[in-house]
N, C-alpha and C positions, 0 to 999 in steps of 0.2 A: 484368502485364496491367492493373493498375491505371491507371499514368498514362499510357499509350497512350487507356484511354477516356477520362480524365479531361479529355484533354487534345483528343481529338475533340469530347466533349462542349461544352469552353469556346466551341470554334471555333463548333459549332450554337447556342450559345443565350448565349453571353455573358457568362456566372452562373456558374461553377463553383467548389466549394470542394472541393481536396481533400486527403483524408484521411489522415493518417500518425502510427504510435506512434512511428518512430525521426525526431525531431530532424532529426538530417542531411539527415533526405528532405526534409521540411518547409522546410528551410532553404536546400533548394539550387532546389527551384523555385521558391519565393519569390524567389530572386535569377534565375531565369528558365533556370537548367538542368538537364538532366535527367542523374537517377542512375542510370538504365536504360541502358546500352551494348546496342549490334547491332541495334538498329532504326532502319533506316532515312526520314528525313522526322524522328524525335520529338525529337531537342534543336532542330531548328528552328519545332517546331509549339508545343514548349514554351515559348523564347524568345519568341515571336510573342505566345500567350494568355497570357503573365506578365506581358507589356511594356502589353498592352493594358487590362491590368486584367481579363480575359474567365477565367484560373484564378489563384486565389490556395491556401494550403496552410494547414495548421493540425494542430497535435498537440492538440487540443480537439477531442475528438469529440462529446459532449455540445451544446457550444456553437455547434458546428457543426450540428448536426443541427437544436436551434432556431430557427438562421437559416435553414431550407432547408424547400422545400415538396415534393422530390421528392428519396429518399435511394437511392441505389446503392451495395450491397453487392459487394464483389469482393477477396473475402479465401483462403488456401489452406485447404482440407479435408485434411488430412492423413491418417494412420493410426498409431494406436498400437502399443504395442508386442504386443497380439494379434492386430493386422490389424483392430480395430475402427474405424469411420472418428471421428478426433477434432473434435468441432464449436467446441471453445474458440475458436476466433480468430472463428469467425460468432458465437456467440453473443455474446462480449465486444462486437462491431458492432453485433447485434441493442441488447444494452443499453443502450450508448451513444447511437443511433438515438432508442429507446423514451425516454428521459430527454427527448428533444425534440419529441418526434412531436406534431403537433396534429392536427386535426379537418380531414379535407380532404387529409390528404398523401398518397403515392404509395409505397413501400420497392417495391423491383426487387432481387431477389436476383440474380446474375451467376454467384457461386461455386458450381462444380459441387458437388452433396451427394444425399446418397442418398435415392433416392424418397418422398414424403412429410413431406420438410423443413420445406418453405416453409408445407406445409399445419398439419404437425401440432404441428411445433417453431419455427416463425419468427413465426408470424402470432398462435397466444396469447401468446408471451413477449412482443411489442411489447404487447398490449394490456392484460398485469399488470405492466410495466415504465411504461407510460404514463397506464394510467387508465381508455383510451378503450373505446368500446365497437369488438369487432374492424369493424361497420359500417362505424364513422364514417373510417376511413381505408382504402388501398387498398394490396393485395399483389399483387406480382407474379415470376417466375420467366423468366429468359431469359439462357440458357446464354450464356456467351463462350466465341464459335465461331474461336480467334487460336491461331498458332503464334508459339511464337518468332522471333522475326527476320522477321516481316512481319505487325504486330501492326496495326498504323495500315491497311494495306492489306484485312487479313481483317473488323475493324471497320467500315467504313467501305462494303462490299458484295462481297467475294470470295465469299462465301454468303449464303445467305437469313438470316433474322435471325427465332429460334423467339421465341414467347411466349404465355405460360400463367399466366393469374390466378385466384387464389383463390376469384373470381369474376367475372362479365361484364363490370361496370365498373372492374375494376383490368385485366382484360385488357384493353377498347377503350383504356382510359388510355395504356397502356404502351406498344401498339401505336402510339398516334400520336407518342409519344417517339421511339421507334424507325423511325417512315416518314422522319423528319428527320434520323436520324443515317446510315441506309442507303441507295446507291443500287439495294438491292437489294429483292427482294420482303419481306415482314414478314408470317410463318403463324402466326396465331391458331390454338391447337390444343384451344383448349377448358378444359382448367384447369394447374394450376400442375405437379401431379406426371404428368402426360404429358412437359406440356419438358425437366422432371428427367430422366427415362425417355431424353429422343432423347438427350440430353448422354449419360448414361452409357451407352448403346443403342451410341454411335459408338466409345467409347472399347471396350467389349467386343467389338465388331464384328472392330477392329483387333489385340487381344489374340487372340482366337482363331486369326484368318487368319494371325496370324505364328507360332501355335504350329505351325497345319498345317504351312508353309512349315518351322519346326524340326525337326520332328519327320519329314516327307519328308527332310531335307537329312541326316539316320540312317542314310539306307540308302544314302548313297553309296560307302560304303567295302564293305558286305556285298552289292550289286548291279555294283560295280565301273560307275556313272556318273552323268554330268554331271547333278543333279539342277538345278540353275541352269540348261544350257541346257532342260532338258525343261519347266523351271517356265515358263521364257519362249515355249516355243513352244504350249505348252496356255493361255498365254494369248492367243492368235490368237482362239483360241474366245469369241464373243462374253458365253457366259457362264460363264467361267472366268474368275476374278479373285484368281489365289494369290498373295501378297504374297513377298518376298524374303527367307530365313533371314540370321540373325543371330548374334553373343554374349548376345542376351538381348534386355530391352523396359526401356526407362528414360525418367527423366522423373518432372515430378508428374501425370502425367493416367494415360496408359493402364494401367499396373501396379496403378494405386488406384483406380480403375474398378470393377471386378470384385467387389472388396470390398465398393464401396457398395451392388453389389445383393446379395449373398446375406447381409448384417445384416439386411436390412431383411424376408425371408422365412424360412418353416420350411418350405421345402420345400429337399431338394438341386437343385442346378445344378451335374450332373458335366461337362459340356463346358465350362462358363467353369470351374470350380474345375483340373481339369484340364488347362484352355489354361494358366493360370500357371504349375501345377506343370511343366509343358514348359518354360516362358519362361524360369523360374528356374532348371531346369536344364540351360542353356545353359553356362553360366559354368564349370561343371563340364566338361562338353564340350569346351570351348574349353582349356582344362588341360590336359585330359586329350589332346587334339591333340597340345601342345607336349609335352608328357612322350615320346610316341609318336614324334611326329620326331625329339627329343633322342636318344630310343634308337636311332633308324636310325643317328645317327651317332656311337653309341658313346659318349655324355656323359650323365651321371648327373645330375637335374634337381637333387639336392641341389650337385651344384657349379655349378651351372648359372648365368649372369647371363642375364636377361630382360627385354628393354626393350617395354613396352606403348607403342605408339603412338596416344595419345587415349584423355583421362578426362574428357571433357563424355559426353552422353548421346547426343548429334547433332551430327552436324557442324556448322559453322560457330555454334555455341550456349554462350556460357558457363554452363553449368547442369550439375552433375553429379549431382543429386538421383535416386536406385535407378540410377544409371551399371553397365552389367554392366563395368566397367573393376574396380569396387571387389573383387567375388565374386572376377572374375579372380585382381586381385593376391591377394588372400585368401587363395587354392585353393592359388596357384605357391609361396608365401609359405610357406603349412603344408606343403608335400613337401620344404622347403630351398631353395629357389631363391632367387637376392638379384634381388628386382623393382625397375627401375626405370621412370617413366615422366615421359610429356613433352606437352604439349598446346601448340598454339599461340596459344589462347584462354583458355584457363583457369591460373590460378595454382595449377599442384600441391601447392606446400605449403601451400596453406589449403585441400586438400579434409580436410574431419574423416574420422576411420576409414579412411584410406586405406593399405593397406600397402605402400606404395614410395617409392625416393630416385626425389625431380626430379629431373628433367634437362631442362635450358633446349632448347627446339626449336630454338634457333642452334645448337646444340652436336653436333646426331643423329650428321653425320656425321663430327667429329672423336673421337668417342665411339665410334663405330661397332663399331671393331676390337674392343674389350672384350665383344659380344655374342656371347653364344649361338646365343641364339633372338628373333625379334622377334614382339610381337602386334600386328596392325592391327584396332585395337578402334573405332573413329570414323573415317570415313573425311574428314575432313578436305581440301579444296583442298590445303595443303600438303605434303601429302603426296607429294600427283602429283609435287613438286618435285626430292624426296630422290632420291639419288645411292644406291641400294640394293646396289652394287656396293661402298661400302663397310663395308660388314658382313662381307666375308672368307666366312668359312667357317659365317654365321650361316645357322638354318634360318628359315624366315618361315611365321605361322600368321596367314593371312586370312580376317576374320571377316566382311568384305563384301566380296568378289571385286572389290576393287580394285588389285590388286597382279599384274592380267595381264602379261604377259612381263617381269614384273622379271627384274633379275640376281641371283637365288637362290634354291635349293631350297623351294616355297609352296606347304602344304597351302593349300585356299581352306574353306571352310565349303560345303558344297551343291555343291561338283566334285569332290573330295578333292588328289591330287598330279598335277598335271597338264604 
């Protein structure tokens, strides 16, 4: 999400420097193109602001930061390996930033982080890193509201555009940054850890509604029906809004959401702690499907071959980061099953931790015969493509009720065997 703004920004104001550890990156818009694949409009907007002199790049963050009187932070927050959320990549930013900050400048934090960041972690470290007194310069917090694969689009006015300063005048500041970069409206919401709050507010919002929708799509097999069409039709009701079951929730946002509010409190939060532990165990689920069909037709999952179709996190996405494709193979992996899997987008053998042979997506259906059982884990355009009739005598486990009147045997996820 970085050089989507970076490179909106050049286009608004002319001035852009931006920021990168890895070389390559640095090097490749400086020669005016972009290392970001699937977005649409950004190796041309890129071209366009490199050519013009409007963004240039630098692995010099220090020195960049010197030359610059307004700093935009938009780095990942990750989680460790407790579920704590990890700040090292902000902070290293924050440092860098802080090494050049003068008297007058503007930091905007972008990176989602858990409540009270910007306030309690962002805004003293710039000011024992710099010098300054925290007055003399101004902070601000305003969430990046971008999906994947339509990042230039979501930037630029698909939503309103939040912002929230550490106080009055880093928020009027930031806001007027923001009325130039948006054609959308720009909501001052009063301080820095409210914006924090809507950013992770949306992502929990969405974790939870897909638990419900999980956790309904359960009772499909013990109520013997279609919870997919019932979810759809109770969404007629204008205030019903159940989201569509799944193999799980992946991605860097919604999964790690969750986490960044209950670090930051000592009270429990059983409905969001709870929505995860649903989400997470999907993957199990979805296993556990295939083992179930496997045994309708007499084949032992430990002999079993199992081809996963899609290991991004979303369709049309080259991203597999918390992908429920991973648990999946995991799960099939530990019962004996030899997993294979195939993505149209993504290069399976560079995903890390992943337990299955690739298989080129040219290949699905000359491969075919050799299947078991298939998973449709991302539901991919290509998908629709495949010739499912030659899988023979394969069962098929649909994790998003894309696979209607295929040619063979398909549990769905939320319809069961239909």
């Amino acid at each position: 999400m970085g050089l989507p703004l970076a490179a909106v920004l050049a286009d608004v104001t002319g001035n852009v420097t931006g920021v990168d550890i890895d070389p390559e990156v640095v090097d490749a818009v400086e020669a005016g193109e972009s290392p970001v694949g699937g977005e649409p409009g950004l190796s041309e907007l890129v071209a366009e602001t490199a050519a013009d002199g409007s963004l240039t790049a630098s692995a010099d963050p220090a020195a960049a930061a010197e030359a610059a009187r307004m700093h935009v932070l938009i780095v990942p927050t990750l989680l460790d390996e407790t579920n704590e959320p990890d700040l090292s990549a902000l902070l290293a930013a924050v440092d860098a930033v802080g090494e050049g900050l003068d008297s007058g400048d503007l930091v905007v934090v972008e990176s989602t982080v858990p409540p009270g960041t910007t306030r309690d972690v962002v805004t003293p470290r710039l000011a024992e890193r710099s010098g300054l007194d925290p007055s003399s310069f101004g902070v601000a917090f305003c969430p990046e509201r971008t999906a994947s694969g339509r990042a230039l689009r979501d930037i630029r006015g698909a939503y309103p555009k939040v912002v929230g300063g550490v106080d009055d005048e880093s928020e009027r500041v930031a806001g007027l940054l923001y009325e130039e970069v948006t054609s959308n409206e720009v909501i001052r919401v009063g301080d820095a850890t409210t914006a924090e709050c809507v950013k992770v507010f949306e992502g929990i919002y969405r974790d939870v509604n897909i638990a419900l929708a999980n956790e309904l799509a359960r009772v499909t097999d013990p109520l013997d029906v279609d919870v997919n069409r019932a979810i759809e039709v109770a969404n007629t009701q204008p205030f019903c809004e159940i989201h569509d079951p799944g193999p799980g929730v992946g991605g860097h946002c919604i999964p790690l959401y969750p986490h960044f509010l209950t670090s930051q409190v000592d009270i429990q939060l059983p409905l969001i702690e709870t929505s995860r532990s649903v989400n997470d165990a999907m993957s199990t689920f979805v296993a556990n499907a295939v083992v179930r069909c496997l045994d309708d037709r007499d084949v032992d999952v430990a002999d079993a071959d199992v081809l996963l179709l899609g290991v991004a996190y979303r369709a049309g996405v080259d991203e597999t980061r918390k992908t429920p494709a991973r648990p999946i193979a995991d799960r099939l992996s530990k019962l004996g099953a030899s997993v294979w899997a195939t993505d149209p987008v993504v290069d399976v053998s560079s995903v890390p931790e992943f337990e299955a042979t690739p298989l080129d997506h040219g290949d699905i259906e000359d491969a075919a015969v050799r299947f078991d059982a298939v998973v449709l884990v991302t539901a991919h355009e290509e998908y629709e493509r495949v010739d499912y009739g030659a899988f023979e005598d394969a069962v098929a486990v649909d994790t998003r009720a894309a696979l209607d009147g295929e040619s063979l045997p398909t549990y769905t996820v939320g319809s069961g065997t239909r």
